[in-house]
C-alpha positions as CSV (number, residue, x, y, z in Angstrom):
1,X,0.0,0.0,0.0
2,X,2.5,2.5,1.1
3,X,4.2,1.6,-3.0
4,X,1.0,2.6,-4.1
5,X,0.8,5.5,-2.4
6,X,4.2,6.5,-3.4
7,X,3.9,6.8,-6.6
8,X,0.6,8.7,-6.5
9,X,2.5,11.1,-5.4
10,X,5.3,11.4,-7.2
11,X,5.3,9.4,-10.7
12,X,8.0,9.9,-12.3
13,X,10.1,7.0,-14.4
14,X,13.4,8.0,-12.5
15,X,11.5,7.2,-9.0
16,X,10.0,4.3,-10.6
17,X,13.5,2.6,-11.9
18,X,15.2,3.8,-8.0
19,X,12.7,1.6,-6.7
20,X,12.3,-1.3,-9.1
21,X,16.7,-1.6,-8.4
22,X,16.3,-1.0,-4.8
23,X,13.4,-3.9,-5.2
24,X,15.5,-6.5,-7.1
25,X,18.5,-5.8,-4.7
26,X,16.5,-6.9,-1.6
27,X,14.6,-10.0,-3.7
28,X,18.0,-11.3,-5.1
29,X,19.8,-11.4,-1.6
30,X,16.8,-12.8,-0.3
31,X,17.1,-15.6,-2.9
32,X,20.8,-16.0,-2.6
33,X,20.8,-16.6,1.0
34,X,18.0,-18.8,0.4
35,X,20.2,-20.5,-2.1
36,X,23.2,-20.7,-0.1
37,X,21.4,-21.9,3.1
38,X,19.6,-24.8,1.4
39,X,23.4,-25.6,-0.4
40,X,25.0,-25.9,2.8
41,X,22.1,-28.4,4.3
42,X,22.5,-30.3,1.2
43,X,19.1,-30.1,0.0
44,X,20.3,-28.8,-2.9
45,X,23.6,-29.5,-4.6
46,X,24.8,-29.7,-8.5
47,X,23.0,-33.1,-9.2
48,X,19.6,-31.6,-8.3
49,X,20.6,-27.9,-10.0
50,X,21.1,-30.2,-13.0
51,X,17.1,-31.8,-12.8
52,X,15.8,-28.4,-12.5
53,X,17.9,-27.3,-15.5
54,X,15.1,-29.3,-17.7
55,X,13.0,-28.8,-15.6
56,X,9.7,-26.4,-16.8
57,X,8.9,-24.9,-13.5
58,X,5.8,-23.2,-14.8
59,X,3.6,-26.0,-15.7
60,X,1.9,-27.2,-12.9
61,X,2.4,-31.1,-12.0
């Protein structure tokens, strides 16, 4: 909401590309510390990387 609200406010495309990086930043070391947690457990490891390679992660199963 408070997104929203933001750019009612002030909608320009430079505040809306400051925000879509500062966005991606956070989600992408989100994802790599995900990624590096569930590595050192061994849940997943090159073998498994390799599966999801082919892998078409959209369809549903």
């Amino acid at each position: 909401m408070h997104l929203l609200k933001l750019f009612s406010f002030d909608k320009s495309e430079k505040r809306a590309l400051e925000i879509k990086e500062v966005l991606m930043r956070y989600f992408q070391e989100r994802l790599d510390a995900e990624s590096d947690r569930l590595w050192e457990e061994g849940t997943l490891d090159q073998e498994r990387l390799d599966q999801l390679r082919t892998k078409d992660l959209h369809a549903i199963e």
